[in-house]
DRENBA-807157 format. One record per residue (C-alpha): residue in three letters; x, y, z. Coordinates in steps of 0.02 Angstrom, whole numbers, plus 32768, in hexadecimal, padded with zeros to 4 digits. Example, Ala and Ser with C-alpha at 12.3 -4.5 7.8 and 13.67 -1.06 7.14 Angstrom:
BEGIN
ALA82677F1F8186;SER82AC7FCB8165;
This chain:
BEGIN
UNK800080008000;UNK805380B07FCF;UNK804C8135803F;UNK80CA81B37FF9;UNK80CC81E07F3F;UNK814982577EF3;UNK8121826B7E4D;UNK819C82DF7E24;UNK826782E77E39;UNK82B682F67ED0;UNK835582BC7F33;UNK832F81FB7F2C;UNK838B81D17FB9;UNK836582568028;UNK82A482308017;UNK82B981858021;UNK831E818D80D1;UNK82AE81FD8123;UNK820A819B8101;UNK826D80F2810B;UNK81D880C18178;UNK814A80D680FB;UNK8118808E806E;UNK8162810C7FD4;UNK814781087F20;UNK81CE81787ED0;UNK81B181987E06;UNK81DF82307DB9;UNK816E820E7D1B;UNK80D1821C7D73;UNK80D382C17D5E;UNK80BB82BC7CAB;UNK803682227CAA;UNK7FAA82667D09;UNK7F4181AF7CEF;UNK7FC1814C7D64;UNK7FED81E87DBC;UNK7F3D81D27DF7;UNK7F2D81217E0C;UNK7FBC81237E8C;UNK7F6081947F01;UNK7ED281157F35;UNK7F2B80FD7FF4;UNK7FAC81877FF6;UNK7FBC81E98089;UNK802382738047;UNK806582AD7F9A;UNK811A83077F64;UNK80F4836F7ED2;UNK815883F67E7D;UNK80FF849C7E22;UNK80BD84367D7C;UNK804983AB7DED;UNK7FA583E57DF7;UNK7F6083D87EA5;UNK7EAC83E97E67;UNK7E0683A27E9F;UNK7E2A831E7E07;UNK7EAC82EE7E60;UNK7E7D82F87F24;UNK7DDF828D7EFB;UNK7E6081FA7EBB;UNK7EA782017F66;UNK7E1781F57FF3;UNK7EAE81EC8070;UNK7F1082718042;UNK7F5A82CD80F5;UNK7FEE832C809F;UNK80348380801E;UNK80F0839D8010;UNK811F84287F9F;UNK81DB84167F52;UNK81F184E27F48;UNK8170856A7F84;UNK8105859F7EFF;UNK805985527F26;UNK7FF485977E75;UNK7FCE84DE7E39;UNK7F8884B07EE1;UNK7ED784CD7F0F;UNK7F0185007FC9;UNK7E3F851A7FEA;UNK7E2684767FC2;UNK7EA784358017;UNK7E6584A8809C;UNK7DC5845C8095;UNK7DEF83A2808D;UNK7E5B83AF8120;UNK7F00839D80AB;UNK7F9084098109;UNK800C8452806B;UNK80D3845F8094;UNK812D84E08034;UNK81EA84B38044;UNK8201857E8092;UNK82BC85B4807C;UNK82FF8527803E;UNK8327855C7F80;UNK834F862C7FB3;UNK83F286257F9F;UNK83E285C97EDD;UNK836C86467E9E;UNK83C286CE7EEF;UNK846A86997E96;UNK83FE86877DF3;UNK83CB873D7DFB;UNK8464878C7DFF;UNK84D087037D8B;UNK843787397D0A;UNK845688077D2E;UNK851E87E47D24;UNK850787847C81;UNK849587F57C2B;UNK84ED88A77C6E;UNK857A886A7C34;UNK855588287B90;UNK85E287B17B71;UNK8594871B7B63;UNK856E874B7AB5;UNK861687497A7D;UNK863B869D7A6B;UNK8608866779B8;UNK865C8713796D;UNK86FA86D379CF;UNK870086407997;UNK86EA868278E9;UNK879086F1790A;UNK8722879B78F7;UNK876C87CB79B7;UNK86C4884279CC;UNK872B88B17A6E;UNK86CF89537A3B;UNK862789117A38;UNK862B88A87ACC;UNK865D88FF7B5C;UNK85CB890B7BB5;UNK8584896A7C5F;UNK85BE89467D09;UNK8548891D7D97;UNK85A589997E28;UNK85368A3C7E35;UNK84AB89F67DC8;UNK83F989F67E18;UNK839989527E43;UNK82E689407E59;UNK828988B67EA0;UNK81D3888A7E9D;UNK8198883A7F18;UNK821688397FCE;UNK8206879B800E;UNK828187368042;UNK82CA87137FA1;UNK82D187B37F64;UNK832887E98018;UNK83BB876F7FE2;UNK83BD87B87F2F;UNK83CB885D7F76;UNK845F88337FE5;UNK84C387EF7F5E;UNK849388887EEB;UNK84E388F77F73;UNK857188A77F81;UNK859388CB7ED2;UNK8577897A7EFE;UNK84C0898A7EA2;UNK84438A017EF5;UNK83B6899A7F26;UNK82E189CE7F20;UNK825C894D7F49;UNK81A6895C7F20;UNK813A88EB7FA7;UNK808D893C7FD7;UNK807788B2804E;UNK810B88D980C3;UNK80FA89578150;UNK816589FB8125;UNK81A889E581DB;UNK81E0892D81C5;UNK8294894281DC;UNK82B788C3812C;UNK82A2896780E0;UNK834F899C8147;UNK83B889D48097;UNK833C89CB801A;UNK82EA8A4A7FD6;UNK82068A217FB9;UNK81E48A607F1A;UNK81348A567EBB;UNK813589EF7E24;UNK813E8A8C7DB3;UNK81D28AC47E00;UNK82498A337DE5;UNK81FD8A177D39;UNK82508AD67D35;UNK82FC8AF27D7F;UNK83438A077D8E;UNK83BC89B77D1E;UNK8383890D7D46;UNK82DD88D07DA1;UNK82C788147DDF;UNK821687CC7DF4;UNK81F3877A7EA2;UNK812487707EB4;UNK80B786EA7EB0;UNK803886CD7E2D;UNK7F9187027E6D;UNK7EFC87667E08;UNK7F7088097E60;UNK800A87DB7E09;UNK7FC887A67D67;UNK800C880F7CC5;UNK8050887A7D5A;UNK80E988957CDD;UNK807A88D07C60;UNK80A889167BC7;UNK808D89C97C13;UNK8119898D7C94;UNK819D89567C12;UNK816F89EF7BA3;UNK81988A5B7C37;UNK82468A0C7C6A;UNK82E88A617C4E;UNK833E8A3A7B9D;UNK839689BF7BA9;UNK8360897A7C59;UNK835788C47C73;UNK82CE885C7CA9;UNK82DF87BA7D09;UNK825287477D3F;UNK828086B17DBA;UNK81C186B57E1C;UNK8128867A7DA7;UNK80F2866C7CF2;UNK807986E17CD4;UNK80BB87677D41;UNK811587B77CA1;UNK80A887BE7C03;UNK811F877E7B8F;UNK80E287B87AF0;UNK811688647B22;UNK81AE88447B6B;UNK81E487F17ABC;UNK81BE888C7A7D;UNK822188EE7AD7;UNK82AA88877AC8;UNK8293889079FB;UNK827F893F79F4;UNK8322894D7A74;UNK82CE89B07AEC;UNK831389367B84;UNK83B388FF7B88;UNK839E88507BB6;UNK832987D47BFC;UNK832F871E7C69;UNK828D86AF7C7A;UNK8290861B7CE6;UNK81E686167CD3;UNK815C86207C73;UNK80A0863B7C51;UNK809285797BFB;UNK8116850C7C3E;UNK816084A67BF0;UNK8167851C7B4F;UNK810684B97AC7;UNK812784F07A00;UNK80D1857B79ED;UNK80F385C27A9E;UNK81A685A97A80;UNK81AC85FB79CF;UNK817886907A2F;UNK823286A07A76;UNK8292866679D7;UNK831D86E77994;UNK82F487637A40;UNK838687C17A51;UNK83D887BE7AFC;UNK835B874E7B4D;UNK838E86C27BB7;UNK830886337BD0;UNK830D85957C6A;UNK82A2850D7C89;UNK826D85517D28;UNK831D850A7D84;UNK833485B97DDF;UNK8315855C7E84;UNK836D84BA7E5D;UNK841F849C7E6A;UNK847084047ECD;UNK846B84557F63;UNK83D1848B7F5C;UNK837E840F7F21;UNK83BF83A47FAC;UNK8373843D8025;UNK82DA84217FEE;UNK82D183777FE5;UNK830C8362808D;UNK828B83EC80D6;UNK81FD83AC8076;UNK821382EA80AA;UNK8225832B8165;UNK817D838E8158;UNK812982EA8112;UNK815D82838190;UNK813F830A8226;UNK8086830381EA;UNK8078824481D2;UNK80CC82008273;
């Protein structure tokens, strides 16, 4: 009888050695065969899901005893938490446990595109040696701007300073005399459209934050500002950041995410021959470490709730 299913990756070993004393059914591929996905569920007790399983009421009704959900990162938009709510089905976000990746995604994506080098490296090769035309901005006394000031964004911005960027944060949720805001300047969204070099995207996707990088946003950014989006598909409407980046009104931008995901053909056309844009399969949060984080966090929630 199964009573833990991960259906999507994780650290193997970690999972399996914390919840040595349950029954566990690891497989990665469930994820994208929603049929046995769902026949697996009839006795689980909890699931381990990534962002792309659907915690819906499809699913929930497959799995009558259903006590947890373990969440391998912390966004929580493809899980119904009010029916989860409802159904008596407690939902673990792995909180803090992928920061430190995302931050160091952020600012490796503002270094690369400021700087402009990684360009370079088929004209190089073909022994054009492009020096004039590749040298790029600097990141030291260049203004960052991040939407959203969670805890994320709070590592972003200490990294950003230490390069010696000004740093603004826009976060209508947190108290003006929370002392997070110790060194950062709260701007409106209007404002660091305005006067930052590079802005960073750390909201979640709610019916608030939808298209709240609208095409009035990106039209209002600095020239050549760069745009980076690490938090949710659907955040940024991409059809007018392509634009923008056509028309070479921003200097750069990084997606880690995005409104369909994984990009299908026509989704994906949308992005072929962008200038200056880099694109990720949502791995902003993953690296070895962290993936072995949040595997370890997210396994110790699971078996807090079913002991």
């Amino acid at each position: 009888m199964t009573e833990v299913v991960i259906c999507e990756f994780m650290d193997e070993a970690i999972a399996m050695d914390v919840l040595d004393t349950f029954d566990v059914l690891y497989d990665a591929s469930l994820v994208d065969d929603r049929a046995a996905l769902l026949a697996s569920l009839a006795d689980a007790r909890a699931i381990i899901v990534r962002n792309r399983t659907q915690v819906d009421t499809e699913l929930l009704d497959h799995a009558p005893n259903l006590q947890a959900v373990g969440r391998l990162g912390v966004g929580l938009d493809n899980i119904d938490l009010d029916l989860c709510k409802a159904r008596n089905v407690t939902v673990y976000p792995a909180t803090g446990a992928n920061d430190l990746a995302v931050a160091e995604y952020a600012i490796s994506a503002a270094l690369m595109l400021l700087r402009g080098v990684w360009q370079a490296g088929p004209q190089v090769i073909a022994g054009k040696w492009p020096r004039s035309t590749s040298m790029g901005r600097e990141a030291s006394g260049k203004r960052f701007g991040l939407i959203g000031f969670g805890s994320i964004a709070r590592e972003v911005a200490s990294r950003a300073k230490a390069l010696g960027m000004d740093v603004c944060a826009h976060d209508p949720y947190l108290p003006h005399e929370d002392e997070a805001w110790s060194g950062i300047d709260p701007v409106s969204l209007q404002d660091m459209a305005e006067t930052c070099d590079v802005v960073s995207v750390h909201v979640p996707l709610t019916n608030e934050t939808r298209n709240l990088i609208d095409a009035d946003f990106i039209g209002g950014m600095r020239k050549g500002a760069i745009l980076i989006n690490t938090a949710r598909g659907g955040v940024v409407d991409e059809s007018a950041l392509v634009e923008a980046l056509r028309e070479g009104q921003l200097g750069g931008a990084a997606l880690d995410v995005f409104e369909s995901e994984p990009l299908g053909g026509e989704s994906g056309a949308a992005f072929a021959g962008v200038p200056n844009l880099l694109l990720t399969p949502h791995i902003a949060g993953i690296t070895e470490e962290a993936n072995q984080r949040v595997s370890l966090v997210t396994a110790q929630n699971v078996l807090k709730h079913l002991r």
